[in-house]
mmCIF file of the C-alpha atoms, coordinates in Angstrom:
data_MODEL
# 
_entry.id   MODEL 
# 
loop_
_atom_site.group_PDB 
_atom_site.id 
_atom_site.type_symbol 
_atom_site.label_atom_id 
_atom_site.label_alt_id 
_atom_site.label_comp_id 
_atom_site.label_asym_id 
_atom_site.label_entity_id 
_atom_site.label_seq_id 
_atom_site.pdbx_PDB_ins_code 
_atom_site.Cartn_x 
_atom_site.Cartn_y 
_atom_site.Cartn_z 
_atom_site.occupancy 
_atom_site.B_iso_or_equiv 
_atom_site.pdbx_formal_charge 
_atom_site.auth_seq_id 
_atom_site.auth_comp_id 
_atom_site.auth_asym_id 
_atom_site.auth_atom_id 
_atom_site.pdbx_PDB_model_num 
ATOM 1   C CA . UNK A 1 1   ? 23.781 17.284 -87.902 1.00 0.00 ? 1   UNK A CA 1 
ATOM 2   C CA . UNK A 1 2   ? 25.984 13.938 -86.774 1.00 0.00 ? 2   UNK A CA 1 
ATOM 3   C CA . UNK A 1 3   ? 26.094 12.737 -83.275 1.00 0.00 ? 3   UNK A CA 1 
ATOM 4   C CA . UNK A 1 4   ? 28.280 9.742  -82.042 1.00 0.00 ? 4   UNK A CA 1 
ATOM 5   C CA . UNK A 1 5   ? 30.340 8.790  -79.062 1.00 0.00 ? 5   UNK A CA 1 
ATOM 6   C CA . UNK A 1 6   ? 34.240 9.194  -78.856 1.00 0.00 ? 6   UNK A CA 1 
ATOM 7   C CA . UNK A 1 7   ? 36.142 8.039  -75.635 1.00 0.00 ? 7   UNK A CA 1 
ATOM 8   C CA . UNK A 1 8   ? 37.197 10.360 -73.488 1.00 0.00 ? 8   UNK A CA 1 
ATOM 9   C CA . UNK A 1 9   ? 38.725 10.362 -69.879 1.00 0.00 ? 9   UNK A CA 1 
ATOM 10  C CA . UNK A 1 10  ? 35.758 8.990  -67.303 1.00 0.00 ? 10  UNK A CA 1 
ATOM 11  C CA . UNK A 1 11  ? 36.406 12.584 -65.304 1.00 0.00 ? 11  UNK A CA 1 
ATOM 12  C CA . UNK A 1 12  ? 37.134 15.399 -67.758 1.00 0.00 ? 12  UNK A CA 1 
ATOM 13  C CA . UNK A 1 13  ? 39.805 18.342 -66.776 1.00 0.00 ? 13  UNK A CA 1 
ATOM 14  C CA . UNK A 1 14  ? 38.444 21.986 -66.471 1.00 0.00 ? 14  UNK A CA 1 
ATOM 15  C CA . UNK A 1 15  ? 40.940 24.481 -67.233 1.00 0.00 ? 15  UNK A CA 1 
ATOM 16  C CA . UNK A 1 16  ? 42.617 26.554 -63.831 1.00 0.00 ? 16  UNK A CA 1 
ATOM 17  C CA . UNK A 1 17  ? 40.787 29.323 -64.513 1.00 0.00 ? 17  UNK A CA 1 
ATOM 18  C CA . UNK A 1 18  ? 37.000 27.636 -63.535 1.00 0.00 ? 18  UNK A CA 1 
ATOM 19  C CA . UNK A 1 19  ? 38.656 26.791 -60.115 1.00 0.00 ? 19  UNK A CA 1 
ATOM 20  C CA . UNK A 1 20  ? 39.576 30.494 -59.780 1.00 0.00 ? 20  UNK A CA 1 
ATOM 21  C CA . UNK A 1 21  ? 35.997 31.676 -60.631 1.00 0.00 ? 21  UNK A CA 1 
ATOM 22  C CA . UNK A 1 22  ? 33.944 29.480 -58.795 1.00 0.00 ? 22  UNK A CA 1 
ATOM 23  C CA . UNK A 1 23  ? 35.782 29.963 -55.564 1.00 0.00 ? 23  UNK A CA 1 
ATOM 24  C CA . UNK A 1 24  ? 36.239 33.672 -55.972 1.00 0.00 ? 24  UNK A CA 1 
ATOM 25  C CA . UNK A 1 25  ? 31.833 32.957 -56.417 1.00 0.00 ? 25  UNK A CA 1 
ATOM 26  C CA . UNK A 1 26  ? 31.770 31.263 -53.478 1.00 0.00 ? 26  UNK A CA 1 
ATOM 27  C CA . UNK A 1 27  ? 33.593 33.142 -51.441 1.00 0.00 ? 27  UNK A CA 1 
ATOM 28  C CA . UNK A 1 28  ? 31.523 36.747 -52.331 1.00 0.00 ? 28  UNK A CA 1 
ATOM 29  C CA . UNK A 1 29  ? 28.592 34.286 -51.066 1.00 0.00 ? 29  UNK A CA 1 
ATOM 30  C CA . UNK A 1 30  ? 29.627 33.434 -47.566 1.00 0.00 ? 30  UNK A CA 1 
ATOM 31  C CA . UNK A 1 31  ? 31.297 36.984 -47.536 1.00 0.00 ? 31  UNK A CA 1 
ATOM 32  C CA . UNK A 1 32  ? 28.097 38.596 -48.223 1.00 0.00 ? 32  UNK A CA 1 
ATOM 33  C CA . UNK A 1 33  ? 25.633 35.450 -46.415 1.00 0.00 ? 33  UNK A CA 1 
ATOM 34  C CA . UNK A 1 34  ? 28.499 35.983 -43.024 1.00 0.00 ? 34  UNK A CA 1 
ATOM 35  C CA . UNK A 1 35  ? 27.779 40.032 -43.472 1.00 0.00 ? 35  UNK A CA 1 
ATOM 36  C CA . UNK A 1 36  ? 24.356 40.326 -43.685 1.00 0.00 ? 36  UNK A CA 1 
ATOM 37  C CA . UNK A 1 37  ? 22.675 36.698 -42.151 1.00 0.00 ? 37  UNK A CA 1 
ATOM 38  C CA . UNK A 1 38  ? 20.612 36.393 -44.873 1.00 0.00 ? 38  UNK A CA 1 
ATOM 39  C CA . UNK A 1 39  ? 18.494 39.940 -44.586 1.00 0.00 ? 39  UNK A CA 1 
ATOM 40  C CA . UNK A 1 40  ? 16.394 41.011 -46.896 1.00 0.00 ? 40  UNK A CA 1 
ATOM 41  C CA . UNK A 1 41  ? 18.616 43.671 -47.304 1.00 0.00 ? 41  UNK A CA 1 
ATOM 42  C CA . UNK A 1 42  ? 21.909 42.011 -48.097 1.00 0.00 ? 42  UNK A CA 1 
ATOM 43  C CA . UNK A 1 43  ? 22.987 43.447 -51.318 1.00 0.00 ? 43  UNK A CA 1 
ATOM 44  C CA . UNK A 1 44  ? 22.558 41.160 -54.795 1.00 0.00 ? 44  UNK A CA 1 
ATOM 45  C CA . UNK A 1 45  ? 25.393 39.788 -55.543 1.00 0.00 ? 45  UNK A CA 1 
ATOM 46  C CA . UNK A 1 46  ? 24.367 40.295 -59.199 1.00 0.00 ? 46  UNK A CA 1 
ATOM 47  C CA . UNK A 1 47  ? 26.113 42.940 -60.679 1.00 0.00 ? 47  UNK A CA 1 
ATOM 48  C CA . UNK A 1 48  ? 23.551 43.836 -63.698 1.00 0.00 ? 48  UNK A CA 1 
ATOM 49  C CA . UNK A 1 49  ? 21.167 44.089 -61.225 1.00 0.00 ? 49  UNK A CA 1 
ATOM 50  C CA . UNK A 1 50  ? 22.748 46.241 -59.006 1.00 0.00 ? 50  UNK A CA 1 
ATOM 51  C CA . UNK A 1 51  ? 23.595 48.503 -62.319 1.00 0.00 ? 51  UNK A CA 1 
ATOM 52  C CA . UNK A 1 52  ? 20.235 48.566 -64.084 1.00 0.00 ? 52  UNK A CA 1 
ATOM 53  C CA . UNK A 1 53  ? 17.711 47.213 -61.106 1.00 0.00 ? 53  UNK A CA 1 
ATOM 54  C CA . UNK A 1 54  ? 16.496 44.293 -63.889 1.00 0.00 ? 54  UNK A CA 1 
ATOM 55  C CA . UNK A 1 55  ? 17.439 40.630 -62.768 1.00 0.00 ? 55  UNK A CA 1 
ATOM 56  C CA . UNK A 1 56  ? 19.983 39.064 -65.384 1.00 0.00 ? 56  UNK A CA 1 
ATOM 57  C CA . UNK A 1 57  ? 18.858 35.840 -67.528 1.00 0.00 ? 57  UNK A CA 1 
ATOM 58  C CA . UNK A 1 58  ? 20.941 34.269 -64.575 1.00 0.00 ? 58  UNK A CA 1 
ATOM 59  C CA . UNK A 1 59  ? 19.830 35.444 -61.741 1.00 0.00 ? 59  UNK A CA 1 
ATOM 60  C CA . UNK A 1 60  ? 18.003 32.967 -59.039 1.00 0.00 ? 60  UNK A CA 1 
ATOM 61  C CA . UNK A 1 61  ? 21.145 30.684 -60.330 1.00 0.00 ? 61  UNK A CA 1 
ATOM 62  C CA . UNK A 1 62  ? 22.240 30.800 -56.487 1.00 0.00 ? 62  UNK A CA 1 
ATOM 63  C CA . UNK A 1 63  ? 19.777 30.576 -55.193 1.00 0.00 ? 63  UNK A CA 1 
ATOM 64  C CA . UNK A 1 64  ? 18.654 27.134 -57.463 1.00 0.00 ? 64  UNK A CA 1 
ATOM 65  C CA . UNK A 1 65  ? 21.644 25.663 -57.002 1.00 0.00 ? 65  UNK A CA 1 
ATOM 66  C CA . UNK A 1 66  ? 20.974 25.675 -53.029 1.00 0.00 ? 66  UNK A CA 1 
ATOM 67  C CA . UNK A 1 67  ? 17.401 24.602 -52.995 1.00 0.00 ? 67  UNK A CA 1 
ATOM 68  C CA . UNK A 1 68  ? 19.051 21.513 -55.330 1.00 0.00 ? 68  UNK A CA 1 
ATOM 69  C CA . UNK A 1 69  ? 21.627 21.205 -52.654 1.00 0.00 ? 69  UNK A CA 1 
ATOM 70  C CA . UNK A 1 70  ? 18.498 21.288 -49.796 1.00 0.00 ? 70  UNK A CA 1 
ATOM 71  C CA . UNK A 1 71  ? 16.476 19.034 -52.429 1.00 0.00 ? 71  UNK A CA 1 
ATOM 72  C CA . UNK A 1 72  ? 13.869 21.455 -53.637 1.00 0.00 ? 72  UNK A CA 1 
ATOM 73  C CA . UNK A 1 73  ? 14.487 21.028 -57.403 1.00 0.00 ? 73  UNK A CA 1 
ATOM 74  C CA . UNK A 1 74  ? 10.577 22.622 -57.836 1.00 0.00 ? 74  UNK A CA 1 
ATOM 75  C CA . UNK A 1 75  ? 12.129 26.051 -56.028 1.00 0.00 ? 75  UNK A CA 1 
ATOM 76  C CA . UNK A 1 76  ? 15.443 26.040 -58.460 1.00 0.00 ? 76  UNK A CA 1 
ATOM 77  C CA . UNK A 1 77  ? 12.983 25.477 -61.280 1.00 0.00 ? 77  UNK A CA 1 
ATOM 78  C CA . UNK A 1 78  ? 10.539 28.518 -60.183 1.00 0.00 ? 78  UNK A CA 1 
ATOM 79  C CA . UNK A 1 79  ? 13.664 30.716 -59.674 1.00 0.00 ? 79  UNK A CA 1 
ATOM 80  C CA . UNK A 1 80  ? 15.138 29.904 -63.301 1.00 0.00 ? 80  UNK A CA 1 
ATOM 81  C CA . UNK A 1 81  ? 13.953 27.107 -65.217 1.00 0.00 ? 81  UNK A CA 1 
ATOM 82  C CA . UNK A 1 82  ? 16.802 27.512 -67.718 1.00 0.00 ? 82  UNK A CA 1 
ATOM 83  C CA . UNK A 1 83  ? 19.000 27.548 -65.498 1.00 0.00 ? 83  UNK A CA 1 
ATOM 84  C CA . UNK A 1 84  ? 17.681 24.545 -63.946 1.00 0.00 ? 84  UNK A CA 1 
ATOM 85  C CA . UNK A 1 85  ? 17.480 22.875 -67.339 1.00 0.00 ? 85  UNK A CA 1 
ATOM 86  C CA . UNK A 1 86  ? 21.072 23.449 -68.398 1.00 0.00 ? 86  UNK A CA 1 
ATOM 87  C CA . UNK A 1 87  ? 22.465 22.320 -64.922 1.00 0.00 ? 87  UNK A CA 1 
ATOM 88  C CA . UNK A 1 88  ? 19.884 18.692 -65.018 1.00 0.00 ? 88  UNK A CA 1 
ATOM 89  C CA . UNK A 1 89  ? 21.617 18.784 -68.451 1.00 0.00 ? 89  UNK A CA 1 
ATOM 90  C CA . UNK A 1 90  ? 25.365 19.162 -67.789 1.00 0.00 ? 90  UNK A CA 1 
ATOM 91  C CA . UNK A 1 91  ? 24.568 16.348 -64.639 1.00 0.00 ? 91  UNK A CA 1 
ATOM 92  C CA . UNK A 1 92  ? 23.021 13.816 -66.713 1.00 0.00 ? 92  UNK A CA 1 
ATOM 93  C CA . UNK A 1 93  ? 26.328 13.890 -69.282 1.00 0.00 ? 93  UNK A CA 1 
ATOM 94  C CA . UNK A 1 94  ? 28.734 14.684 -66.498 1.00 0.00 ? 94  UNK A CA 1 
ATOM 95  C CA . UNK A 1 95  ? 26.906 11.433 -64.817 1.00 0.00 ? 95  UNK A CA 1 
ATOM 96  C CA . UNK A 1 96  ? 26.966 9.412  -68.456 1.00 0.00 ? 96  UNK A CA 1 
ATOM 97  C CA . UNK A 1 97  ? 30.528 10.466 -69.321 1.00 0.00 ? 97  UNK A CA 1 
ATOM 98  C CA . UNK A 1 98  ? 31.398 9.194  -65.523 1.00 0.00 ? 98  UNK A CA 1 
ATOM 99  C CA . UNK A 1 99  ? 30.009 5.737  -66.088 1.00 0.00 ? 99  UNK A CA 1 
ATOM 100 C CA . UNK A 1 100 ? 31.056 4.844  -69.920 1.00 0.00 ? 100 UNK A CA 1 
ATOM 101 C CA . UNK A 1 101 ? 34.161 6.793  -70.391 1.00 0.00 ? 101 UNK A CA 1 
ATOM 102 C CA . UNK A 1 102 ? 32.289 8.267  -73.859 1.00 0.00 ? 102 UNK A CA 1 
ATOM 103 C CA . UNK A 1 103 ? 31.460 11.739 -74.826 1.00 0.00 ? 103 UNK A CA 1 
ATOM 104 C CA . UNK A 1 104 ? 28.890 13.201 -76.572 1.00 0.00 ? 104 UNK A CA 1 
ATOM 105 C CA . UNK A 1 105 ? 29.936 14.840 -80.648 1.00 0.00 ? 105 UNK A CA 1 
ATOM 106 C CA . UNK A 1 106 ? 27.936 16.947 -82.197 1.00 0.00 ? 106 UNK A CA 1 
ATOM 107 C CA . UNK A 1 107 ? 29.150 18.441 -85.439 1.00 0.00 ? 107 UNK A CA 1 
ATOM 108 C CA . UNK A 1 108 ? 26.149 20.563 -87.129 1.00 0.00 ? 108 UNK A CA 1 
ATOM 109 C CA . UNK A 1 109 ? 25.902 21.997 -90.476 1.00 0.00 ? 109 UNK A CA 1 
ATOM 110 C CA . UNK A 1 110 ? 26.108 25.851 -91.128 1.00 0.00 ? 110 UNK A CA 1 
ATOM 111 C CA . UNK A 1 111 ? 22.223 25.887 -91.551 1.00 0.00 ? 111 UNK A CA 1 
ATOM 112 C CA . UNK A 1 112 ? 22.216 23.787 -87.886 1.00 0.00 ? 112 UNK A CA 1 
ATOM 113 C CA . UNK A 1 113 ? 24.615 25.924 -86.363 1.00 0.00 ? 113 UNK A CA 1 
ATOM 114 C CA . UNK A 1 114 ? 21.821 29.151 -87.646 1.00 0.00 ? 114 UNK A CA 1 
ATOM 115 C CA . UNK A 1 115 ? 18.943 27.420 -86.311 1.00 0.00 ? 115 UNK A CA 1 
ATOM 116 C CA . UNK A 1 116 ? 20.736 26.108 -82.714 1.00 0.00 ? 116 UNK A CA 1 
ATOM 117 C CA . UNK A 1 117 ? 21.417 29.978 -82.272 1.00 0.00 ? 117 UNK A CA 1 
ATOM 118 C CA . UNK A 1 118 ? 18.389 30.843 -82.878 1.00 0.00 ? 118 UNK A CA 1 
ATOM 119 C CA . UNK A 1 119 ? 16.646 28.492 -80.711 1.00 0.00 ? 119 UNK A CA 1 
ATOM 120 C CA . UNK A 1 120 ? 18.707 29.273 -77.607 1.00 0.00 ? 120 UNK A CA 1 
ATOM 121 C CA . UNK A 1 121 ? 18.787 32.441 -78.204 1.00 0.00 ? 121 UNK A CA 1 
ATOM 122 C CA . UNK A 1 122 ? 14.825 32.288 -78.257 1.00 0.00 ? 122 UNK A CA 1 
ATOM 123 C CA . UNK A 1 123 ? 15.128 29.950 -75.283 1.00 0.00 ? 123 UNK A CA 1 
ATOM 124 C CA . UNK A 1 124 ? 16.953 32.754 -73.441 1.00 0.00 ? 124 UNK A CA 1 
ATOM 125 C CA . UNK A 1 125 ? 15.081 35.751 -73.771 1.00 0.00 ? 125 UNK A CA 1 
ATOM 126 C CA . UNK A 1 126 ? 12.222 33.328 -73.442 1.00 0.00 ? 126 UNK A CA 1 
ATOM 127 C CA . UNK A 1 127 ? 14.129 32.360 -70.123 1.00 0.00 ? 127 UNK A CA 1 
ATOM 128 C CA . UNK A 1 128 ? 15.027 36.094 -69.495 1.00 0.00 ? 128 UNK A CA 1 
ATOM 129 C CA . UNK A 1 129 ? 11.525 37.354 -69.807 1.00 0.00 ? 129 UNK A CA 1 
ATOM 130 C CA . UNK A 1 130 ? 10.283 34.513 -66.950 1.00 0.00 ? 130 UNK A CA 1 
ATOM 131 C CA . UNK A 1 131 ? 12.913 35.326 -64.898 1.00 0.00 ? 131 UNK A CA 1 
ATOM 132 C CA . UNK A 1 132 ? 11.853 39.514 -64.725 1.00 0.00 ? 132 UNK A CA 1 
ATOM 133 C CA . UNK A 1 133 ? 8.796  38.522 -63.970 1.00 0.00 ? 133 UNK A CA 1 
ATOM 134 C CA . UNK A 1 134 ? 8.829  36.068 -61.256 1.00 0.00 ? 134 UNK A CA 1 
ATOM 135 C CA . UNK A 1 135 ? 12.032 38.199 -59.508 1.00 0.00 ? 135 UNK A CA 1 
ATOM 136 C CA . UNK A 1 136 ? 10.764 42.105 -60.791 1.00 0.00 ? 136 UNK A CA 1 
ATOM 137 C CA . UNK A 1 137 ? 13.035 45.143 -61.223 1.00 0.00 ? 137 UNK A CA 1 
ATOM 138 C CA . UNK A 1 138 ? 14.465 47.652 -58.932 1.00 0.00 ? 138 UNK A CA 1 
ATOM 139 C CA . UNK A 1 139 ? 12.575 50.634 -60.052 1.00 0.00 ? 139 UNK A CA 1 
# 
């Protein structure tokens, strides 16, 4: 595996197409949050769920990302600590690419490449699995 730094714009450029998503996400939110006032028994706006009636490995993602917004990063983390993880993550290079104008490189090896799969796909289900059980199923 070989890290290093390259230079890179201080603020990188999504593609169009995350624009698009995110405010076709947030606009099912306030849709659905304008509808129903937060009831209990606004639908989920989690599509798996509503299909098979067990959370996804990303549900509780909305809900995280508001109690970070109200500054209860304990509640994101109970509602989906990988979630929560990959988000502190992203910030902390989003943050570090903002103040040195560097990126972070990884290249790995095929055998790397093997075990990083395996690991987040353990992490995951791992992730999955916590998220079932704190949230429960439909049935």
């Amino acid at each position: 595996m070989n890290v290093w730094l390259e230079r890179a714009s201080r603020l990188p450029r999504p593609p169009w197409w995350v624009f698009v998503v995110v405010g076709l996400w947030i606009g099912l939110i306030v849709l659905v949050s304008a509808s129903f006032g937060g009831s209990p028994s606004a639908p989920s706006l989690c599509q798996f769920r509503n299909a098979t009636g067990i959370p996804c490995p990303g549900c509780g993602g909305t809900r995280g990302a508001r109690a970070i917004l109200d500054g209860s990063p304990e509640r994101a983390f109970d509602l989906n600590p990988l979630l929560f993880a990959f988000l502190t993550l992203w910030g902390v290079f989003f943050v570090r690419r903002l103040a040195t104008g560097t990126r972070v490189v990884v290249r790995l090896t095929s055998r790397g490449r093997r075990v990083a799969w395996t690991v987040g796909t353990t992490l995951l289900l791992l992730g999955w699995a916590y998220v079932i059980w704190r949230q429960g199923t439909d049935w």
